[in-house]
C-alpha positions as a Markdown table, in Angstrom:
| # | Residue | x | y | z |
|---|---|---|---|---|
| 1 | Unk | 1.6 | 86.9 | 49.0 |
| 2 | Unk | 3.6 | 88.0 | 46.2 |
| 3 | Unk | 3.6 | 92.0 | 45.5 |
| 4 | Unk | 1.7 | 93.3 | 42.8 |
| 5 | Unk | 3.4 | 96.6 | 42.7 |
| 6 | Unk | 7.1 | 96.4 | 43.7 |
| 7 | Unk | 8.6 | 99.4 | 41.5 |
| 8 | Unk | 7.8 | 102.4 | 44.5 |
| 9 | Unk | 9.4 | 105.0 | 42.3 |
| 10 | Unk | 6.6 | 105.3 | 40.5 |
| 11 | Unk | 3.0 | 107.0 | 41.4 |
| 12 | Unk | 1.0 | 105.4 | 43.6 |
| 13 | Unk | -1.2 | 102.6 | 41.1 |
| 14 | Unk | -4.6 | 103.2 | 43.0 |
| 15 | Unk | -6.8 | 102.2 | 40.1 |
| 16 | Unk | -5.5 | 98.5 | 40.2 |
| 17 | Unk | -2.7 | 98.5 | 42.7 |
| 18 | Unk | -3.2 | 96.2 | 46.2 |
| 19 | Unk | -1.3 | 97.0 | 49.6 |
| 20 | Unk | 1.6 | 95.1 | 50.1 |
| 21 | Unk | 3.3 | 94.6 | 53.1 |
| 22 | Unk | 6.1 | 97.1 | 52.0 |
| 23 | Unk | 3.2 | 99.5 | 52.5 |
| 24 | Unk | 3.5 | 99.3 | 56.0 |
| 25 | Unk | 7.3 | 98.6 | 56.3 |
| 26 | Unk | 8.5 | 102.6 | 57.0 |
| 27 | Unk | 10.0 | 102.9 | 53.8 |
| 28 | Unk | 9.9 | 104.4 | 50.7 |
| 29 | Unk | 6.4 | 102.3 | 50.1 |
| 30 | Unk | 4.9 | 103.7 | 52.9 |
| 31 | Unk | 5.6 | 106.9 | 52.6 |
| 32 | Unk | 4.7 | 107.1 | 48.9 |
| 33 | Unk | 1.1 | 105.7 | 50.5 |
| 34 | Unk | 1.0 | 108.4 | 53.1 |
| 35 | Unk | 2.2 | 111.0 | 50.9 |
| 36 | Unk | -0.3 | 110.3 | 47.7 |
| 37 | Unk | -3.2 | 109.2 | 49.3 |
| 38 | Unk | -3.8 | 109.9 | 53.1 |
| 39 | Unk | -1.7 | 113.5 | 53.1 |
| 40 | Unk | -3.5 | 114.4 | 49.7 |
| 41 | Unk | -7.2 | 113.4 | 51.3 |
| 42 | Unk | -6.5 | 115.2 | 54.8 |
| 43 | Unk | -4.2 | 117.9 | 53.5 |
| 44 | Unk | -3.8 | 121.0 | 56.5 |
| 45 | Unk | -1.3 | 123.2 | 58.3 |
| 46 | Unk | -1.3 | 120.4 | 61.0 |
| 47 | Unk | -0.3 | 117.3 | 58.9 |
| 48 | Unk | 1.7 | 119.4 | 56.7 |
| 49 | Unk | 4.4 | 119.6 | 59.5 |
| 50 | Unk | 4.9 | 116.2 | 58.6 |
| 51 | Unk | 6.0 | 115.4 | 62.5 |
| 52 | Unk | 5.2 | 112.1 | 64.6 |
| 53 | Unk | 2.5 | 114.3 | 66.4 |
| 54 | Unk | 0.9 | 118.1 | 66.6 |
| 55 | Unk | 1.2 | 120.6 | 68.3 |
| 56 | Unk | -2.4 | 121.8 | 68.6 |
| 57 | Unk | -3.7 | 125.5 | 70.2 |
| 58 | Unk | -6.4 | 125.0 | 72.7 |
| 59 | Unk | -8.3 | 128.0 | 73.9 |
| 60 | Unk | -7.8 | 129.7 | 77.2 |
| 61 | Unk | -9.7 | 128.9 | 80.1 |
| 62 | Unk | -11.9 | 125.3 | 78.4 |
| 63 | Unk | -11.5 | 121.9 | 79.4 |
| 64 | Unk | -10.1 | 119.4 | 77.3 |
| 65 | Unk | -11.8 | 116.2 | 77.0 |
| 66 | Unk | -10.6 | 113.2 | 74.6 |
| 67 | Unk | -12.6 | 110.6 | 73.1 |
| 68 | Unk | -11.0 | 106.8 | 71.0 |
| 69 | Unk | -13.1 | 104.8 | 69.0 |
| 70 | Unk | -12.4 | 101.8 | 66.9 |
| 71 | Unk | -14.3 | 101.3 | 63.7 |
| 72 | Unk | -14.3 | 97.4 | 62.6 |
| 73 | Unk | -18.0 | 98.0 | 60.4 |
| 74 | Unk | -18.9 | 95.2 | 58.0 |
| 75 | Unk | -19.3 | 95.6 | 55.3 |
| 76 | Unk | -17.3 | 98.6 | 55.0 |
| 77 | Unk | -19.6 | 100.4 | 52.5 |
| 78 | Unk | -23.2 | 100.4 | 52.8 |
| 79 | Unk | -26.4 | 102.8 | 51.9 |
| 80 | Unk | -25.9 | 106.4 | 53.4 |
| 81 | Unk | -22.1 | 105.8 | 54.3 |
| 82 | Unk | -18.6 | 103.7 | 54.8 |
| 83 | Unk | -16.3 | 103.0 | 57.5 |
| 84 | Unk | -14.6 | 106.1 | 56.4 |
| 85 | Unk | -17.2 | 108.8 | 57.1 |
| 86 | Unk | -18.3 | 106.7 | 60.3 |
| 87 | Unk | -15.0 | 106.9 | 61.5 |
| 88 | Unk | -15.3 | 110.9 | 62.2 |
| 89 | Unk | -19.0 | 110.8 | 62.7 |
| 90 | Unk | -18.3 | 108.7 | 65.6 |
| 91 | Unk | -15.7 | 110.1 | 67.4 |
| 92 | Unk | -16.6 | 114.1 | 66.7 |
| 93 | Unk | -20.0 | 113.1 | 68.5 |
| 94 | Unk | -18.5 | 111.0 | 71.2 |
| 95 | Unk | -16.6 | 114.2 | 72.0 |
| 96 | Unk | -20.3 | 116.2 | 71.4 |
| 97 | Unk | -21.8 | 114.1 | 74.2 |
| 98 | Unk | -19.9 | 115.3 | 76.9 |
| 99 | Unk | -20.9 | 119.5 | 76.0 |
| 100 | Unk | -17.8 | 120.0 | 73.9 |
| 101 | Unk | -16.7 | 121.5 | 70.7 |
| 102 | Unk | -14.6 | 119.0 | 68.9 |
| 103 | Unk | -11.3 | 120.4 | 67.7 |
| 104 | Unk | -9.0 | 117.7 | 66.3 |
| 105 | Unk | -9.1 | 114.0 | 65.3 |
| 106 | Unk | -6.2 | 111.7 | 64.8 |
| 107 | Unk | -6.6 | 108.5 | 62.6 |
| 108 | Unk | -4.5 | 105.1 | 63.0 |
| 109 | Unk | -5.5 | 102.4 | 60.1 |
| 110 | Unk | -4.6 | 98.7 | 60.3 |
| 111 | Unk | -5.2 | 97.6 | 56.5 |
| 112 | Unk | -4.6 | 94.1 | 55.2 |
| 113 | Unk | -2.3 | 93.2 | 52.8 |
| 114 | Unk | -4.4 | 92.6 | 49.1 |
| 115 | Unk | -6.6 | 95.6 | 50.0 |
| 116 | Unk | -7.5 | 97.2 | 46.7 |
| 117 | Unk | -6.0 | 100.9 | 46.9 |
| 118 | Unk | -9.3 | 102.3 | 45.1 |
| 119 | Unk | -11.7 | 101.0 | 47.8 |
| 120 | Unk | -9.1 | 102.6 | 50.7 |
| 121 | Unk | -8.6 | 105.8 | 48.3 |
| 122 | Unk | -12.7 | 105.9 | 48.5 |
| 123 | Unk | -12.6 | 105.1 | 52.1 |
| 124 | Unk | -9.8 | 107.8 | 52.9 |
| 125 | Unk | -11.7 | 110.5 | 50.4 |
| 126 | Unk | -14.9 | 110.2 | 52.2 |
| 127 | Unk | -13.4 | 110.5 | 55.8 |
| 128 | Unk | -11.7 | 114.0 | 55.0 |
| 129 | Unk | -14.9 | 114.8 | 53.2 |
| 130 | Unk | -16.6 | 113.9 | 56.5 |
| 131 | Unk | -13.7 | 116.0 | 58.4 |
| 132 | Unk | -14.3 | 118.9 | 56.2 |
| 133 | Unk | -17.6 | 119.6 | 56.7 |
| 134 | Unk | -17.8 | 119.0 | 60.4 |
| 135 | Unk | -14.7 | 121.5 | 60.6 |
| 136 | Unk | -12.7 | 118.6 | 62.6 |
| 137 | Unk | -9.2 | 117.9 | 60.6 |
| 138 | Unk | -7.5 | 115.0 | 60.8 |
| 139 | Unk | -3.8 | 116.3 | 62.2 |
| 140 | Unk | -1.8 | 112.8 | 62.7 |
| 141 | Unk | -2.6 | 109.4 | 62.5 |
| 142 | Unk | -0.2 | 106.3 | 61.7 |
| 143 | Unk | -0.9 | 103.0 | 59.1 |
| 144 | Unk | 0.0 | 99.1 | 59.5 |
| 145 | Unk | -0.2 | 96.4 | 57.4 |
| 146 | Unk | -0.6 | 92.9 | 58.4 |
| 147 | Unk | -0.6 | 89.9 | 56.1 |
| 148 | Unk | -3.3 | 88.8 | 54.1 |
| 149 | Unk | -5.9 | 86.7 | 55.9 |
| 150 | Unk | -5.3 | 88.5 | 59.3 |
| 151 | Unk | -7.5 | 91.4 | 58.9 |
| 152 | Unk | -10.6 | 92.2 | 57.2 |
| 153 | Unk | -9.6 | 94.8 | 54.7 |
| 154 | Unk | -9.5 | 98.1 | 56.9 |
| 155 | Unk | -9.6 | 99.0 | 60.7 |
| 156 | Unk | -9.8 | 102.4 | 61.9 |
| 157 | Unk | -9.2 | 104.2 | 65.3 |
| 158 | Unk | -9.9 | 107.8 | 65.7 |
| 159 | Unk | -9.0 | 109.4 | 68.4 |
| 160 | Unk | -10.9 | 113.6 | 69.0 |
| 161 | Unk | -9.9 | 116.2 | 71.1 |
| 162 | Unk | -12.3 | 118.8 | 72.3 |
| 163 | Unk | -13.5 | 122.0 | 74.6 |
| 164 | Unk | -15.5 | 122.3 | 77.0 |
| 165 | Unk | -16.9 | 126.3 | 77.1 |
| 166 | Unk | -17.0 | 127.1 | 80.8 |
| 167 | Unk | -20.1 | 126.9 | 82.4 |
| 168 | Unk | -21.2 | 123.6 | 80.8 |
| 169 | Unk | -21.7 | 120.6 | 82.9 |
| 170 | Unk | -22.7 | 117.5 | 80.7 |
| 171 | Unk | -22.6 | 114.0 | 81.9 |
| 172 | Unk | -24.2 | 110.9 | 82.4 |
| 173 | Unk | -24.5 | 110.6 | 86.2 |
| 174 | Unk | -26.5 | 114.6 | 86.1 |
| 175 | Unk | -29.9 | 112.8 | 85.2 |
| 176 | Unk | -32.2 | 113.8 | 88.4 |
| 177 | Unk | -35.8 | 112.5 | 88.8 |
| 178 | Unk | -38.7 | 114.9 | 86.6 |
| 179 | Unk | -36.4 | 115.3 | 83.5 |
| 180 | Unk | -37.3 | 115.0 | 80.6 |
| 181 | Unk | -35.6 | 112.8 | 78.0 |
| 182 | Unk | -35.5 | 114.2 | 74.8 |
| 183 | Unk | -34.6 | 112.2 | 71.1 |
| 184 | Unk | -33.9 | 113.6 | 67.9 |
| 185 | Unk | -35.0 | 112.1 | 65.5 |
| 186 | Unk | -36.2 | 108.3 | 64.1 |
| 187 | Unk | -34.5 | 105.0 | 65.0 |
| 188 | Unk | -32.8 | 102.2 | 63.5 |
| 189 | Unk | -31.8 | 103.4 | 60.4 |
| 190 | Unk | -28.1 | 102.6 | 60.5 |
| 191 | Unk | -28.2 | 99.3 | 61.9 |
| 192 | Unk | -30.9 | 98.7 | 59.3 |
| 193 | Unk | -28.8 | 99.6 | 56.4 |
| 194 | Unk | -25.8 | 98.2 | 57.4 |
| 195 | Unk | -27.2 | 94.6 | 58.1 |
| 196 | Unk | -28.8 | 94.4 | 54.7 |
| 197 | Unk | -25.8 | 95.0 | 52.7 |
| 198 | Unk | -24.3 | 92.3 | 54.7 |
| 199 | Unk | -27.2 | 89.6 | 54.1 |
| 200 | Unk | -27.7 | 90.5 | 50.4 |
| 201 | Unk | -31.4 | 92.1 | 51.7 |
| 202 | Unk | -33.5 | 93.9 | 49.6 |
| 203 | Unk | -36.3 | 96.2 | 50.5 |
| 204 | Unk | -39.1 | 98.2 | 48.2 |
| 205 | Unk | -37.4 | 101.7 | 49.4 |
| 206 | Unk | -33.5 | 101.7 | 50.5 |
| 207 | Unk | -33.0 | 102.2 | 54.3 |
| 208 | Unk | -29.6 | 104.5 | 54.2 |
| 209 | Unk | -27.3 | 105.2 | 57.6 |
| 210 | Unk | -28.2 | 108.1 | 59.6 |
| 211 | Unk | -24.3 | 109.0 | 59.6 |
| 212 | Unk | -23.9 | 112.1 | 61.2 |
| 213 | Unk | -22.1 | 115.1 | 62.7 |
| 214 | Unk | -23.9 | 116.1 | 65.4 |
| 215 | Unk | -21.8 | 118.9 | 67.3 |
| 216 | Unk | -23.8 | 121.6 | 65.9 |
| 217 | Unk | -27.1 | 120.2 | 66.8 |
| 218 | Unk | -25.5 | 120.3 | 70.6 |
| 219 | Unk | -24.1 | 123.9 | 70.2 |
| 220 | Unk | -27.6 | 125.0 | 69.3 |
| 221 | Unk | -28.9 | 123.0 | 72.5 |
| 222 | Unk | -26.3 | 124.4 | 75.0 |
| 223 | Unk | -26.9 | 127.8 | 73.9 |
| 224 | Unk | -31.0 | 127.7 | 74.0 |
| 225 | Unk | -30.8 | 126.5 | 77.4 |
| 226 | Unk | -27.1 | 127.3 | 79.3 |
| 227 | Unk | -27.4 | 125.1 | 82.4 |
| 228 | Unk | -30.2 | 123.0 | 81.1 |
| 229 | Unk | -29.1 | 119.7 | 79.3 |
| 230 | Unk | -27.9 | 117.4 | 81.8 |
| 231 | Unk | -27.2 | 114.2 | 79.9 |
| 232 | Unk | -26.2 | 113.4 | 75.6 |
| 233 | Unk | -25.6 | 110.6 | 74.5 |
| 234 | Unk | -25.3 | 109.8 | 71.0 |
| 235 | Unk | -27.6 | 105.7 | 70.7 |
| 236 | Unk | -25.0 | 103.5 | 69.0 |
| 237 | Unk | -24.1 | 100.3 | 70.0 |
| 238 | Unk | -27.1 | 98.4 | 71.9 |
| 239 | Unk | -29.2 | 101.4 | 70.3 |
| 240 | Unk | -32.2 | 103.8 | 72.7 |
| 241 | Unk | -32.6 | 101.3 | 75.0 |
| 242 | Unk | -28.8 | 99.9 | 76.1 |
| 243 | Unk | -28.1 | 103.6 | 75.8 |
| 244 | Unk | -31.1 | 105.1 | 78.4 |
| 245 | Unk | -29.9 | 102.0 | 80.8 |
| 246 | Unk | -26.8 | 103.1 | 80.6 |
| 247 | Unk | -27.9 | 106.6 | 81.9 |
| 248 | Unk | -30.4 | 105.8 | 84.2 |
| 249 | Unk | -27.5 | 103.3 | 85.7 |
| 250 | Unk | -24.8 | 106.2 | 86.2 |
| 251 | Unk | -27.1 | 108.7 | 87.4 |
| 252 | Unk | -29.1 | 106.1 | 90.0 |
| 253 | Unk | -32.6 | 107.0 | 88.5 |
| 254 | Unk | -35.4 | 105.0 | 86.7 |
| 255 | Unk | -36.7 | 106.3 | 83.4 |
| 256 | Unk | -40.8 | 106.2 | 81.8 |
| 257 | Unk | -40.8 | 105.9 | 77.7 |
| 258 | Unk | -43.9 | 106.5 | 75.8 |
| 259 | Unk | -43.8 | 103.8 | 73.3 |
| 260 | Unk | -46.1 | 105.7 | 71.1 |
| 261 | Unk | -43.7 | 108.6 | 71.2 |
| 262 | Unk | -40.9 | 107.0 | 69.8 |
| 263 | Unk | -40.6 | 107.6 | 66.1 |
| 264 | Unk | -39.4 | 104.7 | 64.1 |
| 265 | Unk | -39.3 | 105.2 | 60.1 |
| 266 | Unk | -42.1 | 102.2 | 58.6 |
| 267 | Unk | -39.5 | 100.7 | 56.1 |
| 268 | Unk | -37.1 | 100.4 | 59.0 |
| 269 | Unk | -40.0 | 99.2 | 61.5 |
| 270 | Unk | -41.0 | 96.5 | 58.3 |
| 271 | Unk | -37.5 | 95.3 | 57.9 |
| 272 | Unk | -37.0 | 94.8 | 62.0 |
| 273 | Unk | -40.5 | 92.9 | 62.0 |
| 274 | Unk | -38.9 | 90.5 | 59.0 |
| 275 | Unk | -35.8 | 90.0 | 60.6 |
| 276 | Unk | -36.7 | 89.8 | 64.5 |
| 277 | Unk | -35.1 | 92.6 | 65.7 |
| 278 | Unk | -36.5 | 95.6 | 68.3 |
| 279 | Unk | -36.2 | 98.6 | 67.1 |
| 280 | Unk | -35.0 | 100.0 | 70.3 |
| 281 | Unk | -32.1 | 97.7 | 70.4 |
| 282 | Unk | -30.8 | 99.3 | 66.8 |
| 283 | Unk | -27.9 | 101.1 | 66.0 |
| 284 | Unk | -27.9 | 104.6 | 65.8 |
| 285 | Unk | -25.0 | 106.8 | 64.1 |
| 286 | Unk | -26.7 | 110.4 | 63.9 |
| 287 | Unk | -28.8 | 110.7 | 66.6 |
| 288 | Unk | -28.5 | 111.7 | 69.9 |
| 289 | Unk | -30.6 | 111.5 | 73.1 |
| 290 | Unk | -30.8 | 114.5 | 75.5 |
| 291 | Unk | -31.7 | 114.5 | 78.9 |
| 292 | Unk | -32.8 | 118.1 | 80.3 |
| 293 | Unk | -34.3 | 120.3 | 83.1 |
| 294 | Unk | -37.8 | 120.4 | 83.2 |
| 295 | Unk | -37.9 | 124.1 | 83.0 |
| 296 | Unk | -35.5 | 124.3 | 80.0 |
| 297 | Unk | -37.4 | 121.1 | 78.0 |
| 298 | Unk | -39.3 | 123.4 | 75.7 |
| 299 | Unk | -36.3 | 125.5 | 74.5 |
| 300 | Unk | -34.0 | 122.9 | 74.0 |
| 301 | Unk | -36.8 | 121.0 | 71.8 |
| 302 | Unk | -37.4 | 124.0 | 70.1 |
| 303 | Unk | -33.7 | 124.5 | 69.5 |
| 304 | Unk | -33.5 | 120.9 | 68.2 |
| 305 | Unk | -35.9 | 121.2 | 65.5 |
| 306 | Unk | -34.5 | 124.3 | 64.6 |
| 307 | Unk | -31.6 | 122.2 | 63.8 |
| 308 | Unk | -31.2 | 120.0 | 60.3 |
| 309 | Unk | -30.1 | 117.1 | 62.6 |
| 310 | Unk | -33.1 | 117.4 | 64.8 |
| 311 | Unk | -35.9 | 118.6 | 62.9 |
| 312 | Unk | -37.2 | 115.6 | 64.3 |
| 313 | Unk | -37.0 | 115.8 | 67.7 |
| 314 | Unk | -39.3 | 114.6 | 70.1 |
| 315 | Unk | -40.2 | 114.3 | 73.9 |
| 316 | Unk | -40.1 | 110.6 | 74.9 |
| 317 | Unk | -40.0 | 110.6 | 77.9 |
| 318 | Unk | -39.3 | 111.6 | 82.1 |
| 319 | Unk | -36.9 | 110.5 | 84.5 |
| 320 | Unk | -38.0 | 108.5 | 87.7 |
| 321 | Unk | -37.0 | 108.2 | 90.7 |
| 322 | Unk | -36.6 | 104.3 | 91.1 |
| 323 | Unk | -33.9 | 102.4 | 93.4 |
| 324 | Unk | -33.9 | 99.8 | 91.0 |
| 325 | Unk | -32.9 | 101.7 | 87.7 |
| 326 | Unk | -35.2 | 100.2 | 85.6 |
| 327 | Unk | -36.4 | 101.5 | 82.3 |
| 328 | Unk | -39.9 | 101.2 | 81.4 |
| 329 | Unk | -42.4 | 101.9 | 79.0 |
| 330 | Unk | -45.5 | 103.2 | 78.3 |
| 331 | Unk | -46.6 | 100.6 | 75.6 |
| 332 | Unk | -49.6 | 101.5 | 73.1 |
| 333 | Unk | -52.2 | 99.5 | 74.8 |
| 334 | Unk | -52.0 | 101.0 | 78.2 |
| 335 | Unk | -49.7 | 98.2 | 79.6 |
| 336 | Unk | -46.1 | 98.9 | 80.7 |
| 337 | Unk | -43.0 | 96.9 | 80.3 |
| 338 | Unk | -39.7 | 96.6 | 81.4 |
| 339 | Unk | -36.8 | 98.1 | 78.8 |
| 340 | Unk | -34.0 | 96.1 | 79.2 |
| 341 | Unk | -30.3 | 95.4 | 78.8 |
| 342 | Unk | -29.4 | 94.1 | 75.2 |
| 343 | Unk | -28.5 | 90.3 | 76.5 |
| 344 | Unk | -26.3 | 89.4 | 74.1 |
| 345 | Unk | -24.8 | 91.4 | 70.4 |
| 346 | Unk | -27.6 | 91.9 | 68.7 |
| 347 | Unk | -26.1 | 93.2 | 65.3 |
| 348 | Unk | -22.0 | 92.2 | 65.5 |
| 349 | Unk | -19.8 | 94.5 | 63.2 |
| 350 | Unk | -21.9 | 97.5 | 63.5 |
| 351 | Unk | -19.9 | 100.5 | 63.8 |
């Protein structure tokens, strides 16, 4: 592909300019590209060192724990959110979900030649907008280009680094039988929203992402209840069910759902009915499902809806004891069925 831009003394052409392959060739192209638009968008003491890495404080006496995610979302912009603003949602709450206060993120984007520098300066823009407010900056990250026709516009790869306080003990394999199983909020919306921007689908109300930060939601829990939330897990991928599988698996227990319990938003429900879809099985990106002591239920639920991000919240359920480590659920006509493992990829290209 022949470069649209090629003079690189000259500012950074983001209104019609294109990457080029001298973007991501390490010289003066790319860092005229890091410089005017990633540096500018994630500007803080950290970055502005300007060194292949950080050197980051951590405080005394926590434990570190480190989450990667890879964000390959199509299309990259959709109702409530963009790859860019996923990209930190996503990895500041994988680091959430195991008790910990998320710190740092570092950001590595594979773009493809031809990419319009407006939709990345968007893109880049939203994710230190997104870093801002969950008081998570971005402190390193690299950029690659690769020819046209061997990407699909932008890949990103976050990588956070977090603290655990002392005292907290958060995991998937803590789930004990007479738990309760705690959710906070509705279902479904991201996958929703997502999937009709890719099909062209048009609804009488606009389903938008529930893109989220949710570390302060889980700093309100841990502190109502020190001791008290056993499991978090933030439904993305495979949605509530694969998630509470996924739990009841680690932690060798069964799980009961009340189906009735289980809030689901009615555009979101009407749009799963048209396209064939189960609810449960629906990506989530702001949600988060909380698995607690029976004793400190009440406190943490109250905490939750105390919460912007769980004003929501709801009991859904209890943990079983079950050598089979099935999920079930209490339907709405007194039956119960089996919640199972999402077969197959339900939704590709979600998050």
């Amino acid at each position: 592909m022949t470069s649209i831009r090629k003079d690189y003394t000259r500012p950074l052409d983001v209104r019609n300019g294109r990457v080029d392959m001298g973007h991501g060739a390490g010289g003066r192209a790319a860092a005229q590209l890091i410089e005017e638009l990633f540096v500018k968008a994630f500007d803080n003491p950290y970055l502005r060192q300007g060194n292949d890495g950080a050197a980051l404080d951590i405080p005394a006496g926590h434990r570190l724990v480190m989450a990667t995610d890879a964000h390959v979302v199509s299309p990259l912009f959709f109702p409530g959110g963009d790859v860019g603003c996923l990209s930190v949602h996503g990895t500041v709450n994988d680091v959430a979900m195991c008790g910990a206060r998320p710190l740092y993120l570092t950001a590595s984007f594979i773009l493809e030649e031809g990419f319009p520098l407006a939709e990345l300066k968007r893109i880049v823009e939203s994710m230190a907008a997104a870093a801002r407010e969950a008081g998570v900056p971005v402190v390193t990250g690299d950029t690659k280009v690769v020819e046209k026709g061997k990407g699909d516009g932008v890949f990103i790869s976050t990588t956070g680094l977090g603290v655990v306080p002392p005292g907290v003990d958060v995991g998937g394999a803590n789930a004990r039988p007479g738990d309760v199983v705690l959710l906070s909020g509705t279902i479904g919306e991201h996958g929703v929203a997502v999937l009709s921007q890719r099909e062209s689908l048009e609804f009488e109300t606009t389903i938008a992402s529930d893109t989220a930060a949710l570390h302060g939601l889980v700093a309100a829990m841990l502190d109502a209840a020190p001791g008290g939330v056993r499991v978090l897990r933030d439904p993305t991928r495979g949605g509530l069910a694969t998630t509470l599988n996924e739990i009841a698996r680690q932690s060798g227990v069964g799980m009961l759902l009340d189906e009735a319990a289980i809030p689901v938003l009615p555009q979101v429900d009407a749009a799963c009915e048209l396209l064939g879809l189960d609810p449960l099985y629906v990506a989530n990106e702001g949600k988060l499902v909380a698995v607690c002591a029976p004793e400190a239920a009440e406190a943490v639920l109250a905490a939750m809806r105390g919460h912007p991000r769980g004003a929501a919240a709801v009991r859904i359920g209890s943990v079983t004891e079950d050598p089979h480590h099935f999920v079930q659920m209490a339907t709405r006509f007194g039956g119960r069925r089996v919640v199972d493992w999402l077969s197959g990829e339900q939704l590709p290209r979600i998050c």
